[in-house]
N, C-alpha and C positions, 0 to 999 in steps of 0.2 A: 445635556447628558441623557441620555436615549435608556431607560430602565429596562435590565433582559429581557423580554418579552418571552423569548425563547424558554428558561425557564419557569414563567406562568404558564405557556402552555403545555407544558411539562407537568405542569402541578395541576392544571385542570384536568388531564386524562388518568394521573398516575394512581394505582391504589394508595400511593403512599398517606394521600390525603386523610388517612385513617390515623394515621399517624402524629407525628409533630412535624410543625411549621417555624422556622428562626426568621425573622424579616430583623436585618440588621442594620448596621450604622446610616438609622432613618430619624431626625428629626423627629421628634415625640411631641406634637402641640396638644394639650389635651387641657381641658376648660377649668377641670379642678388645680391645674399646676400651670397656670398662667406664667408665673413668673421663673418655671422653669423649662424652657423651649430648648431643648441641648441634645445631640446627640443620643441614641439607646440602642433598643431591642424589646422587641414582642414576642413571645412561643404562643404559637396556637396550637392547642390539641385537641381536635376533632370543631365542636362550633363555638369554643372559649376558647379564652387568654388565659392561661393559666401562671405567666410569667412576665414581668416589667421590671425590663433591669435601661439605670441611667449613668451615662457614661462609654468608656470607649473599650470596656474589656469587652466581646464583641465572641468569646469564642462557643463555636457551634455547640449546641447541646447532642451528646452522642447520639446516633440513628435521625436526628431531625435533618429535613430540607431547608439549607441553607438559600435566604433573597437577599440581596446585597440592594438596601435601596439608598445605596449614597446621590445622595443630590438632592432627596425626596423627603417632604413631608410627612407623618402620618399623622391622623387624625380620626376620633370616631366615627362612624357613620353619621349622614346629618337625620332629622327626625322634624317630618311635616305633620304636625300636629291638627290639621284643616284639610279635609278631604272628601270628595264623595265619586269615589270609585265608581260608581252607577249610572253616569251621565256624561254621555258624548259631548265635546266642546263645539259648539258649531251648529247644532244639531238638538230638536225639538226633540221629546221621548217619542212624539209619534213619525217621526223623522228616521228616527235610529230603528224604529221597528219596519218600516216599509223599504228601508235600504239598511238588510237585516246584513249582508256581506260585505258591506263597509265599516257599519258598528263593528263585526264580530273581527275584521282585521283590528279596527282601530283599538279593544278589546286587550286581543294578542300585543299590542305594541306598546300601551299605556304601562304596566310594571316594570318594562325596559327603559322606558324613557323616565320615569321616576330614578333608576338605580343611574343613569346616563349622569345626570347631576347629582347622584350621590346621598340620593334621597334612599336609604336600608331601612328605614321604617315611617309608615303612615299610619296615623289613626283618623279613619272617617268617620265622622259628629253623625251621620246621617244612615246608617247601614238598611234602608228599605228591607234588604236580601239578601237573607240568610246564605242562599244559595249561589248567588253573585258570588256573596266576597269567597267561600267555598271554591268557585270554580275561577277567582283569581289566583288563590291558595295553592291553586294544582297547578300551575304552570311550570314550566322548568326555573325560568327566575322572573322573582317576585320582593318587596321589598317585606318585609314582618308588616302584618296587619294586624292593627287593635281597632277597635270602635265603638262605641257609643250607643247599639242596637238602635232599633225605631228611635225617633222622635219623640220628646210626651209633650204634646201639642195642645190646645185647648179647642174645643169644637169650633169650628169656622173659623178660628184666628189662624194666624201667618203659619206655617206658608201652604196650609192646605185650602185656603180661600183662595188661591189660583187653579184650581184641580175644579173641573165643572162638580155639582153635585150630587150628580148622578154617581161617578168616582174617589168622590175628594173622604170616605168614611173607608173604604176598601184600601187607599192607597196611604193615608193618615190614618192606620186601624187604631193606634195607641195613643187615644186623645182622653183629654178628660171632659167628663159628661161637665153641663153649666147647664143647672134646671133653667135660669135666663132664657135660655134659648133653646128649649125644649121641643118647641113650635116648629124649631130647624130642623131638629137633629131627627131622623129616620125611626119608628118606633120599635122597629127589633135590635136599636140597642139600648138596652137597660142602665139606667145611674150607678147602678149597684156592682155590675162590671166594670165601671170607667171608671172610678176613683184615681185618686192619685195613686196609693196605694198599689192598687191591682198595675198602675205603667211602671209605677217602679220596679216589681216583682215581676212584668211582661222582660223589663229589659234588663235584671238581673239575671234571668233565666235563660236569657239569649249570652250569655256568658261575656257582657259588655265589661268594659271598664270604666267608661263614663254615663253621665245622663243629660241628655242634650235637650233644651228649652228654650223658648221666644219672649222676647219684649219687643213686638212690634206692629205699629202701628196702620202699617201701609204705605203703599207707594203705587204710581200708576192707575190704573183702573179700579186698583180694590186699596179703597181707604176708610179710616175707622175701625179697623177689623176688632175684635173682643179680644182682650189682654188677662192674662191672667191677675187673679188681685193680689194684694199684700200677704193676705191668709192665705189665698191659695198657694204661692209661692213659697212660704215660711214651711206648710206643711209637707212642700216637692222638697227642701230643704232639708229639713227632718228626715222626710223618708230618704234621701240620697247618701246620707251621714250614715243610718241606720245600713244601708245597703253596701256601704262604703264603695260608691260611685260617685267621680269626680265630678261637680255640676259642672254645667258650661251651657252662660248664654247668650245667645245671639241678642247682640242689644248695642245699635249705632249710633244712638244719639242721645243727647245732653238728659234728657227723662227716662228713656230705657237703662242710661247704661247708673243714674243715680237706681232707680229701680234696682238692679241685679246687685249692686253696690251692697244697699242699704238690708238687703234678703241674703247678703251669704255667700254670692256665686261663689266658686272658685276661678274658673277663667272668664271671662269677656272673649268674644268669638268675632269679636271686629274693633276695627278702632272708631273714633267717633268724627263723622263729618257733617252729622246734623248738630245743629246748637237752639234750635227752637226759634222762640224770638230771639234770641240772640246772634242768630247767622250773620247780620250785617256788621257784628263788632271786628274790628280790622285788626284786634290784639284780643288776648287769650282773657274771655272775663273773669270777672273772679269766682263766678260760680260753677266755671269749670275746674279752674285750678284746687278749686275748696274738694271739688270731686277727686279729682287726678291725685289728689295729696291724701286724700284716704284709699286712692286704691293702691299708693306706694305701702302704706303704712300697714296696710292689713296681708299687700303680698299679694295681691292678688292677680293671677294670671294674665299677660294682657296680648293678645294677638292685633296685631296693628290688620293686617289684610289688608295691604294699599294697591295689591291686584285686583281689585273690588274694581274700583273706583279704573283704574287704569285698562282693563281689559277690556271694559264696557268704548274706552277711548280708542281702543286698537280698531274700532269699524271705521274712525276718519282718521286715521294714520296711512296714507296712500303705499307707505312702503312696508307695513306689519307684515302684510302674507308672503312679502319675501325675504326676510329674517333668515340668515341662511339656517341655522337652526331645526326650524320646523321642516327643511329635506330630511334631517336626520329623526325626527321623533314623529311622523306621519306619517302611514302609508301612502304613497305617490297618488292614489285615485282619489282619496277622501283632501286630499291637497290643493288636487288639481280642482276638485268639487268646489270646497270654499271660495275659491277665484269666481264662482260663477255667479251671474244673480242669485238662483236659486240656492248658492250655499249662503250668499251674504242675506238671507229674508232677516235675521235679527237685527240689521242694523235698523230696521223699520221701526223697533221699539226704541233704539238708543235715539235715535233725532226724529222729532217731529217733519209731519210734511213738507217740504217746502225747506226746509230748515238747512243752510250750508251747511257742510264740514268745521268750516271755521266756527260759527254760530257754537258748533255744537262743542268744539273743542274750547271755545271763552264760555260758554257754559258750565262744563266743567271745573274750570280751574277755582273756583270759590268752596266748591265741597273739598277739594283735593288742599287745597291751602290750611283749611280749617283741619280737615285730618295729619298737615303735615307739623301745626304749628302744635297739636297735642302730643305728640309722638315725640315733639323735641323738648318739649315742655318734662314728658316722661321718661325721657333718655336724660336729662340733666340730674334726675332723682333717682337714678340707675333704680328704673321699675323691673319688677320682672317680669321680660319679654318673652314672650314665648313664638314661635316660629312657627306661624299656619299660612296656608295663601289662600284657602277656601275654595282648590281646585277639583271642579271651575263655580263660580259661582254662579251662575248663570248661563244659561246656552250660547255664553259668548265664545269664540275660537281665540278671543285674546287671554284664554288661562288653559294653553299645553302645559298639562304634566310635564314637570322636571324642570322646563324653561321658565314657567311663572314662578318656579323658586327662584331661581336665579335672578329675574326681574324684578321679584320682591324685596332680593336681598340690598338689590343697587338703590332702590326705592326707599327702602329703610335709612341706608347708608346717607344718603343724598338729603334725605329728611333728619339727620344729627346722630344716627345710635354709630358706636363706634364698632372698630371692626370686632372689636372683642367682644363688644354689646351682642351683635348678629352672630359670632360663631358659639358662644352660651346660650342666645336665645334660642341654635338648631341643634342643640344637642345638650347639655346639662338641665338646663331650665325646663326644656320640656319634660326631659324625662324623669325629675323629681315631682313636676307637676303632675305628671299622668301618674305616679305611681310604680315610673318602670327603670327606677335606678338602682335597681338591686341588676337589672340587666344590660341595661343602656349606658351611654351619657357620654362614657370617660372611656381614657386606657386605663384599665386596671387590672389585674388580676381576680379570677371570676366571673367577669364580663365577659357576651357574648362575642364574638369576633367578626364586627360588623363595623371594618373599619377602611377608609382612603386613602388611596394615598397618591398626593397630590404633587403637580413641577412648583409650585409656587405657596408660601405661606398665607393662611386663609386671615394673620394678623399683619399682616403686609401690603396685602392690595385684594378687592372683592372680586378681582378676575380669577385670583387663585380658583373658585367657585366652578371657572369654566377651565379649570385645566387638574381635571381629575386622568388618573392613568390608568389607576385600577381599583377597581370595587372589591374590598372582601366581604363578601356574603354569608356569616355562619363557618367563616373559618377557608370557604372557597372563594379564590383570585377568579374575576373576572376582569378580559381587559376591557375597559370603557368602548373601545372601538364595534367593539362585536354586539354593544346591545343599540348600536342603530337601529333602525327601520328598513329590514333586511339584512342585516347582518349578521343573522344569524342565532343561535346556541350557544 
């Protein structure tokens, strides 16, 4: 059944939109009323719902625009809670800046393909600029942007120990001084500025919602990097409570993620595929599960991210760049780019020299198992999941906005959480955990009006996922088709 189109695009031009919206006899799946998926109605009036009625009386409210979505689901908007808006997938920052009119297409096209899969709200852990997410802000569509301001990072540790040192204080400004390493650190910046303290109140001041932190150790070329200690961490703690900013920390393996555990986090920012010495146990030890069983018990936010680990795999997947897919969320030149050596130079970090495809892909499969067998281990204890993909994590081309949600979600799914696990993890779960379910989450009354509506049940099958119809944005219908890669306004 083919939903009018005709009247969305009716309701996208009309002043009516000022007005009230009736979206009717549509399937109402909404995370806090799981067990009741039955027929309804939503009024939108201007960018809220002001009205949730269930059942079949169905009669238009006077002067509102009647949508007749029989056959169709509704559903919240979903909510990618892992992002960093400021970084070309594919593409080195010094990359994005010398092919300044490829970025600034790919730019333009990234908010669209986020809202294409149904992604209405992102919060990025990592907001570098201010000004960035500003001139995402101003686009005509855009998904709601929250974030985490700067980083509070500790001097040379992760991930500003990849940044030459000439840059790595300028681009990591809001680290915390470590007399340790005094010898490192440049002498025009002072202890007395850098406090924990002073990053808190840098990144409350940047009107953040969360405060985003490291547990890690290294990888690659820079290992051992300086971690934050127990005190230091307790006192980011304190200040972030005091701030009332959600912690969240990046921390992937068996010691990081006891660390953030044992200090307080509120979310975890990856799932875990490192296990220490313990990598070669072929079942889940028991000192991970003693872990896993306190981060159920304390609640604590948990983002799997298994587009980590998989995107990095898409450079020996012979048929990833043709995905039909990434036609629609690329612009054609930056597309065609990737095809070429010169777009694929990252895959030179994913395999060593020499090293096959294959090599590289039975390489992988031991971190990927270890992360798959915790995530099921945490789906049986119905943890609470929260839904980030970490897009992109890296200047891999295997984490397109919109699509590595979608790949996440099969990845999750495949890895044990059920479908209701994933459609709570991308929409209630988060938005309780960030603090944003006075506006998010659910269909309710009050809420913002950033909702989908979908050919198929997102409690049914994970493809529903890719068969979004239309995005309401703030109370305005978009059809999915129009926010391709070229498609237009």
């Amino acid at each position: 059944m083919k939903f009018p189109q005709f009247i969305v695009s009716l309701l996208m031009c009309a002043p009516a939109m000022a007005g009230q919206t009736w979206i009717t006899n549509v399937k109402l799946v909404s995370p806090e009323k799981l067990d009741r998926i039955e027929s309804g109605s939503v009024l939108i009036e201007n960018e809220r719902i002001v009205r949730v009625e269930r059942g079949a009386d169905n009669r238009t409210p006077a002067g509102a625009t009647r949508v007749d979505g029989q056959g169709y689901y509704l559903t919240p908007g979903l909510i990618d809670s892992h992002v960093h808006l400021f970084a070309v997938p594919g593409m080195s920052f010094e990359q994005s800046e010398h092919m300044q009119a490829m970025a600034d297409a790919y730019f333009a096209q990234m908010p669209r393909s986020y809202l294409y899969y149904g992604y209405t709200t992102v919060i990025d852990l990592a907001a570098g600029s201010r000004a960035f997410i500003d001139r995402v802000k101003a686009m005509p569509l855009h998904p709601d942007i929250y974030d985490c301001g700067a980083p509070l990072v500790i001097a040379n540790g992760y991930p500003s120990a990849f940044i030459a040192p000439a840059k790595r204080f300028q681009m990591f400004s809001n680290f915390i001084y470590d007399a340790a390493q005094k010898d490192k650190i440049p002498a025009q910046y002072k202890p007395e500025d850098y406090t924990v303290a002073q990053g808190v109140a840098r990144v409350k001041a940047d009107h953040a919602i969360c405060l985003k932190t490291h547990y890690e150790r290294g990888f690659g070329s820079q290992r051992n990097l300086p971690v934050m200690s127990p005190e230091m961490y307790a006192d980011v703690r304190r200040q972030a409570k005091q701030a009332d900013l959600v912690l969240v920390t990046h921390a992937n393996s068996l010691e990081a993620q006891t660390f953030a555990v044992n200090g307080g986090a509120d979310v975890l920012a990856h799932g875990m595929w490192h296990w220490g010495a313990l990598n070669n146990s072929k079942e889940l030890p028991e000192e991970v599960t003693t872990l896993l069983d306190k981060v159920v018990e304390k609640n604590i936010g948990y983002q799997p991210t298994m587009q980590v680990l998989y995107g990095l795999r898409a450079y020996v997947d012979p048929d990833y760049l043709n995905t039909p897919a990434l036609a629609k969320l690329l612009p054609p030149a930056m597309l065609a780019w990737l095809k070429t050596p010169e777009g694929n130079w990252f895959k030179e970090e994913v395999a060593e020299e020499g090293e096959t495809d294959e090599a590289v892909r039975q390489g992988m499969e031991a971190p990927l198992r270890r992360q798959r067998q915790v995530v099921a281990y945490l789906a049986g204890k119905n943890a609470n999941f929260l839904f980030g993909t970490d897009t992109p994590s890296s200047p891999t081309y295997g984490n397109i906005p919109g699509l590595n949600g979608y790949l996440e979600m099969q990845n999750l799914r495949n890895a044990g959480l059920s479908l209701a696990q994933i459609f709570q993890a991308a929409t209630i779960n988060n938005a309780r955990a960030f603090h944003l379910d006075r506006d998010l989450g659910t269909i309710e009354a009050g809420k913002v009006a950033n909702l989908l509506l979908l050919k198929e049940s997102p409690l049914q099958h994970i493809r529903a996922y890719d068969a979004v119809d239309t995005v309401w944005l703030r109370g305005k219908p978009v059809a999915r088709d129009s926010l391709t890669a070229g498609g237009g306004d």
